[in-house]
C-alpha positions as CSV (number, residue, x, y, z in Angstrom):
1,X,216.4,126.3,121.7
2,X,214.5,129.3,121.7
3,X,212.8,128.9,118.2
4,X,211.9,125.0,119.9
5,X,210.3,127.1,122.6
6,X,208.6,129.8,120.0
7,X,207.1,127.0,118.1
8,X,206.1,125.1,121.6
9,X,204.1,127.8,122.3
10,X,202.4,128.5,119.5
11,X,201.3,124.9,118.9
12,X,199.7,125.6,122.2
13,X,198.2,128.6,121.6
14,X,196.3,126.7,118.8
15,X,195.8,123.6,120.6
16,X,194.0,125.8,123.0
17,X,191.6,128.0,120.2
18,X,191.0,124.7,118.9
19,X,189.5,123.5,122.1
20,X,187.7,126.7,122.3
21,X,186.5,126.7,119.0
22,X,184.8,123.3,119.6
23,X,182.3,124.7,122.9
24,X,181.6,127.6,120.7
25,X,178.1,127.9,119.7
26,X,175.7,130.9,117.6
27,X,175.1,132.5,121.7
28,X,178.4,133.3,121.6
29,X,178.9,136.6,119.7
30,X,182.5,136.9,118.2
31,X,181.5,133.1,116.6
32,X,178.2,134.2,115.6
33,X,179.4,137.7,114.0
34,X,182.3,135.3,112.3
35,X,180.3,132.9,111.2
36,X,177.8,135.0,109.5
37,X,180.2,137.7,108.2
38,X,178.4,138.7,104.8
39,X,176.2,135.9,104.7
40,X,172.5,137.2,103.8
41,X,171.1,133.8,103.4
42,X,171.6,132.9,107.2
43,X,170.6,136.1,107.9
44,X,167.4,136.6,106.3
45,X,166.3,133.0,107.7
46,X,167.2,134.1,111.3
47,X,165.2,136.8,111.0
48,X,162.3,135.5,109.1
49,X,161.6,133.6,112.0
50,X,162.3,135.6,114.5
51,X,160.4,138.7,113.0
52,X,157.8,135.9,111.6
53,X,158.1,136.9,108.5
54,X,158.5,134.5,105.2
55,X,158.4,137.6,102.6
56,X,161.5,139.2,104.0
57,X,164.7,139.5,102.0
58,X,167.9,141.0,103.4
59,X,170.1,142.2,100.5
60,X,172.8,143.2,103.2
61,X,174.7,142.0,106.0
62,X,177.5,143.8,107.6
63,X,179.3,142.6,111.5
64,X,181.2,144.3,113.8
65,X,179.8,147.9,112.3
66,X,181.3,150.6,114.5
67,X,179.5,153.8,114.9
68,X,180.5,156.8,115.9
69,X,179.9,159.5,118.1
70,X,182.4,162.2,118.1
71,X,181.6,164.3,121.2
72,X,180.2,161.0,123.1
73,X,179.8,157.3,123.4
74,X,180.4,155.5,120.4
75,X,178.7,151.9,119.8
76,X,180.2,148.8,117.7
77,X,177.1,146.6,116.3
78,X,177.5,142.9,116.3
79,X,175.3,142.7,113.0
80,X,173.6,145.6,111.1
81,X,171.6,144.2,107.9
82,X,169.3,145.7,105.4
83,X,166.4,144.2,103.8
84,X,164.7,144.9,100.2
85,X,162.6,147.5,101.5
86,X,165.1,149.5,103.2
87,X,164.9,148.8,106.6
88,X,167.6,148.8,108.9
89,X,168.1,145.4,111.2
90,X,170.7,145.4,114.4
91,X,171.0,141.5,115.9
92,X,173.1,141.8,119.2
93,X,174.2,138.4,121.2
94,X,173.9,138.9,124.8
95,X,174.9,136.0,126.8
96,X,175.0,138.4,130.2
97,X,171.4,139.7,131.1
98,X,173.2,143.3,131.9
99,X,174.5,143.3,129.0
100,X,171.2,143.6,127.2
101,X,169.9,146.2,129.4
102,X,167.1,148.3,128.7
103,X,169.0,151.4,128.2
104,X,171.3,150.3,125.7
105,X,168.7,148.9,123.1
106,X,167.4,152.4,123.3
107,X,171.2,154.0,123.1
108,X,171.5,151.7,120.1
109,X,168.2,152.3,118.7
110,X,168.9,156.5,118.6
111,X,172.6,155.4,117.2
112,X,170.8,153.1,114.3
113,X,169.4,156.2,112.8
114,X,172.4,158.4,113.0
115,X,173.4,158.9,108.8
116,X,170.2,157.6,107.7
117,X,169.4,161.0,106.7
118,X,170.8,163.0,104.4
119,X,171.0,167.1,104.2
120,X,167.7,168.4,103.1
121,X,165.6,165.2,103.4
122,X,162.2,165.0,105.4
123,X,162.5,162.8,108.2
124,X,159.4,161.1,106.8
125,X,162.4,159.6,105.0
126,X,163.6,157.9,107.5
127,X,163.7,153.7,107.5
128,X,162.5,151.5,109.9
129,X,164.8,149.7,112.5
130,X,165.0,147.1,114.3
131,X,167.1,146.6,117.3
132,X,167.2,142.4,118.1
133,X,168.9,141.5,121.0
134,X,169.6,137.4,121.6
135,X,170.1,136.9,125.0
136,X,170.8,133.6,126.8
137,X,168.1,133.7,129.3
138,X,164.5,135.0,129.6
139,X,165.6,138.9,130.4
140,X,161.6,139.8,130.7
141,X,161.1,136.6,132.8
142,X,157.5,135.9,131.7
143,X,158.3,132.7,129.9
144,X,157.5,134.4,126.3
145,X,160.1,133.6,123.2
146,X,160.0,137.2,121.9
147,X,159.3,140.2,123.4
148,X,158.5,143.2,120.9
149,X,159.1,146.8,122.2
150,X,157.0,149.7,120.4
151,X,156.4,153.5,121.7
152,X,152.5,153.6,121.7
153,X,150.4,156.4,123.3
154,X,149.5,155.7,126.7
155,X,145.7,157.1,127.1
156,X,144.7,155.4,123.8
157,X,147.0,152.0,123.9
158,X,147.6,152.8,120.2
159,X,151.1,152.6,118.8
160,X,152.9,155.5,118.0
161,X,153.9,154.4,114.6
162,X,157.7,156.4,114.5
163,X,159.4,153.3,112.8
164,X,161.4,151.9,115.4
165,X,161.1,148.5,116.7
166,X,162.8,146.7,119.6
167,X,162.8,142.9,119.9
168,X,164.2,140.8,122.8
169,X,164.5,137.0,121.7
170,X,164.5,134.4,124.7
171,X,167.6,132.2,124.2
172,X,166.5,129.8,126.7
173,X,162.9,129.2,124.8
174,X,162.5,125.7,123.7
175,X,159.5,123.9,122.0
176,X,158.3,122.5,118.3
177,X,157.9,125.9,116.8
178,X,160.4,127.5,114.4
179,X,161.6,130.0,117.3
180,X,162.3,127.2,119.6
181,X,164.2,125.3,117.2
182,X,166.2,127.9,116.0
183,X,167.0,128.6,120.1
184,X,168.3,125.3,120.5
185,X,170.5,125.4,117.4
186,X,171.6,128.8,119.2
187,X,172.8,126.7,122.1
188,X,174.4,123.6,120.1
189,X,178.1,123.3,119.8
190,X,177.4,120.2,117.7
191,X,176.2,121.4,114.2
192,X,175.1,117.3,113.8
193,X,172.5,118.1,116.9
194,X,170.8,121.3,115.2
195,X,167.6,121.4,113.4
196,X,168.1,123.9,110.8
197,X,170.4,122.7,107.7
198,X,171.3,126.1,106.4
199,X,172.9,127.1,110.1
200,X,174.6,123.8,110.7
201,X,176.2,123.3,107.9
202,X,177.9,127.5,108.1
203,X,178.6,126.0,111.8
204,X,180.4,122.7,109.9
205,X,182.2,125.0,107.7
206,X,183.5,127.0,110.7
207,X,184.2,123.9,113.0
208,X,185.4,120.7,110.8
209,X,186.8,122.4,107.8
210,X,190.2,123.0,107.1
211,X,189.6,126.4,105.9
212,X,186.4,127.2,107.8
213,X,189.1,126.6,111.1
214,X,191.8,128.4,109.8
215,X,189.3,131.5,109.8
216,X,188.1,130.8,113.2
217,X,192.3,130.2,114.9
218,X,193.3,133.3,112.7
219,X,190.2,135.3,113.9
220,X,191.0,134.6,117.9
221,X,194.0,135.4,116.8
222,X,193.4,138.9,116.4
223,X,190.6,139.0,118.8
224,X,193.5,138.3,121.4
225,X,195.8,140.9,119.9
226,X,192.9,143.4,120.6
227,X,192.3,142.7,124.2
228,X,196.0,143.2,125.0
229,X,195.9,146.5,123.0
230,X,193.0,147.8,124.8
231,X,194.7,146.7,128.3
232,X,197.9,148.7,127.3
233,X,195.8,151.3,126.3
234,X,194.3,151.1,129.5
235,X,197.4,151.3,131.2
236,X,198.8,154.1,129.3
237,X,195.4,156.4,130.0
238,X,196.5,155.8,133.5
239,X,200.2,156.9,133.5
240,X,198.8,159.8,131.7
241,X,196.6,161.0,134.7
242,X,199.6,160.1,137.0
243,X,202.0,162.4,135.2
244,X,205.1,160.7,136.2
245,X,206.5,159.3,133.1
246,X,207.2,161.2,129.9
247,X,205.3,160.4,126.6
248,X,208.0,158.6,125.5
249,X,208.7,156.2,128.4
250,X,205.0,155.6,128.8
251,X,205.0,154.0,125.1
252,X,207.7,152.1,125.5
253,X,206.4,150.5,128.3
254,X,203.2,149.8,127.1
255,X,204.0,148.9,123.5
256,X,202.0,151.3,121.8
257,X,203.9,154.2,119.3
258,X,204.2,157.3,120.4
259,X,201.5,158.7,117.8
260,X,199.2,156.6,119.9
261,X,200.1,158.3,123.3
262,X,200.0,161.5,122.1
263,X,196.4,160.9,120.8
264,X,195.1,159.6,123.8
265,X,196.9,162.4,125.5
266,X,194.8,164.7,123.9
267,X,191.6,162.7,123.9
268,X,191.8,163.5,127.7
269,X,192.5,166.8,127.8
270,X,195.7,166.4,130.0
């Protein structure tokens, strides 16, 4: 009986991610970091229209990069890339207008270059990047598809030329050009309604293929496993702070090892 109700529930659980799976579409970003997972064809063509540029090649392609900051606030990128010429490329998918704030394309930007550099070499070596964020609706609200950031000096209008580029793309942009066609195949959940061949057919892959769906139910999967860890851990930050339970009673009741408590333990101070 209780393996019948094990095996109930997990036939729901995929039931459920398979529903899910079907309303996904490229604006939402755990499908569009899976989808495009090491794929520098996608890529490239995303960003040659975006960036309007037919001559760039991206030899790269990297999702979910995490970078850190030791003393401070670390960032987790949804895609980092690198083109032919060395230059850096961050694509974030912002479905919540706060979430593409200004403040964090510039926290993101400054994070970008951290490594680029190594000991002894002239900052003149530094690459340019690009920080891209997708967003869902018009964020600028002035009707524009793309909206290109760039420091420039203020008494002379010209640009400041430092390397670093920020990009907001307008998700709800629609029209005949190549940037409004590639926002409405953003907004698809039917690859057979999207213009582009090359991103339907990854969105197919991902969608109506056996293996493609196997991916996608195994990678909620562990998306889901991840929430609930960062909830205990949660949880167990806050029983640290109350003081009332010992190390070892607070891992037990949250499920994490004792290893783990101790580390956040000393990650606060207490």
């Amino acid at each position: 009986m209780v393996c019948l109700k094990v095996s109930v529930h997990i036939d729901q659980k995929r039931q459920e991610d398979l529903r899910r799976l079907k309303d996904f579409r490229l604006l939402d970003d755990d499908f569009f970091t899976k989808c495009f997972e090491g794929d520098t064809a996608c890529i490239q063509f995303i960003l040659q229209i975006i960036l309007g540029r037919s001559d760039l090649e991206i030899v790269e392609v990297h999702t979910q990069v995490f970078v850190e900051n030791l003393l401070d606030r670390s960032v987790r990128l949804d895609i980092l890339a690198e083109d032919s010429t060395g230059r850096r490329i961050n694509i974030e998918i912002q479905r919540s207008d706060k979430g593409a704030g200004k403040k964090r394309s510039r926290y993101n930007s400054s994070m970008m270059d951290v490594g680029l550099l190594r000991k002894g070499e002239y900052f003149d070596a530094l690459p340019e990047t690009y920080v891209i964020f997708i967003a869902e609706h018009d964020v600028m609200a002035k009707g524009l598809p793309v909206y290109s950031i760039e420091r420039c000096v203020l008494e002379t209008g010209e640009k400041f030329g430092d390397g670093s580029h920020i990009l907001y793309v307008n998700g709800s942009y629609r029209d005949e050009t190549p940037i409004g066609k590639l926002m409405h195949d953003f907004s698809c959940t039917d690859p057979a309604e999207m213009f582009y061949p090359i991103l339907a057919d990854r969105v197919r892959f991902f969608k109506e293929s056996k293996e493609g769906v196997a991916i996608m139910c195994k990678a909620m999967e562990e998306m889901r496993d991840q929430t609930l860890r960062e909830g205990m851990t949660e949880v167990a930050r806050k029983l640290l702070l109350d003081g009332t339970l010992t190390l070892e009673k607070i891992a037990e009741c949250v499920g994490l090892s004792l290893d783990d408590i101790k580390r956040l333990k000393g990650e606060q101070g207490i």
